[in-house]
N, C-alpha and C positions, 0 to 999 in steps of 0.2 A: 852473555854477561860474564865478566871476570869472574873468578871466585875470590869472597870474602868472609870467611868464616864469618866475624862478628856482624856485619849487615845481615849472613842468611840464617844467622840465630837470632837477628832481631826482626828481620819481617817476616820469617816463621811464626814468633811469637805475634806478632801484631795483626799476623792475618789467620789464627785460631782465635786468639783476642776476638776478630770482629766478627767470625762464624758464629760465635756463641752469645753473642749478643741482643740478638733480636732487632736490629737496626740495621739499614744498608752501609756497605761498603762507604758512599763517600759520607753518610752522616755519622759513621765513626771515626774515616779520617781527620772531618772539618772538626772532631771535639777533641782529637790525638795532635793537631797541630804537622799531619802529612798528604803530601803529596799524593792525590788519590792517583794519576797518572803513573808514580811510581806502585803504587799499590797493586794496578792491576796488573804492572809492567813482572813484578815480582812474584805473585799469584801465577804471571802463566810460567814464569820461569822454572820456581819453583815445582808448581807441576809436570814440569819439559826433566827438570832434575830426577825426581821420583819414580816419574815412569820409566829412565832412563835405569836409574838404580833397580828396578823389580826385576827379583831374580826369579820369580813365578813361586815362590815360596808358599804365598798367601801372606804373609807375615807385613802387616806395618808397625815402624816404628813410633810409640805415643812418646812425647812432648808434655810433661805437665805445665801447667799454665797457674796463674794466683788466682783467685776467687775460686777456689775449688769445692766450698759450704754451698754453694746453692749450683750445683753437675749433681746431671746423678749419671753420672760414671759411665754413660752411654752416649755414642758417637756415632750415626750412620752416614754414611754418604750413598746417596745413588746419581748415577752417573753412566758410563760406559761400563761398569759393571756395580755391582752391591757393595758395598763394604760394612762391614757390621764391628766396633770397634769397644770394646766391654774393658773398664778400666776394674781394678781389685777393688772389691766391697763396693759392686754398680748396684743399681737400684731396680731389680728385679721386675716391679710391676710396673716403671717407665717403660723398659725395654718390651714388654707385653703391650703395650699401649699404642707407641712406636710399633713396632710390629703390625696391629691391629690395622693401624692407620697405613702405613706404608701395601700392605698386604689389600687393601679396597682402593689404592690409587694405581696398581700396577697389573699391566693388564695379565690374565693369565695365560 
């Protein structure tokens, strides 16, 4: 895909938008008025970008997003590897909870 700033700053935001959701992919698109074909198109692109950008740091870069009253400040991904992503003034006992859970679903 070309690069276009303002598109990958908007289906960035629009596909952390719909991770935090609680709703599938297209039944966020169908109520955002897009494209779920681009959506998914974008999601891998974007993740082809990122992995591409990892300089082995450990280090992701966070994105704030609006509705930030009802985060509690904690982000996991599991995936091909862990990621644990803890925003300033996270919610402590989510992330224990999280944890807990993540910790009885993965084998040891």
């Amino acid at each position: 895909m070309k690069r276009d700033a303002e598109k990958e700053k908007f289906w960035r935001k629009a596909i952390m938008e719909a991770s935090g959701g609680g709703r599938s992919a297209r039944e966020f698109c169908r109520e955002r008025g897009l494209k779920d074909s681009l959506f998914y198109a974008w999601r891998r692109e974007l993740k082809r970008r990122d992995t591409e950008a990892d300089d082995g740091s450990g280090f992701v870069e966070l994105l704030q997003t609006a509705g930030r009253e009802n985060r509690a400040g904690v982000s996991i991904r599991v995936g091909e590897r862990i990621n644990i992503v803890l925003e300033r003034g996270f919610d402590a006992p989510a992330l224990k909870a999280v944890l807990v859970v993540v910790g009885e679903v993965l084998p040891a």
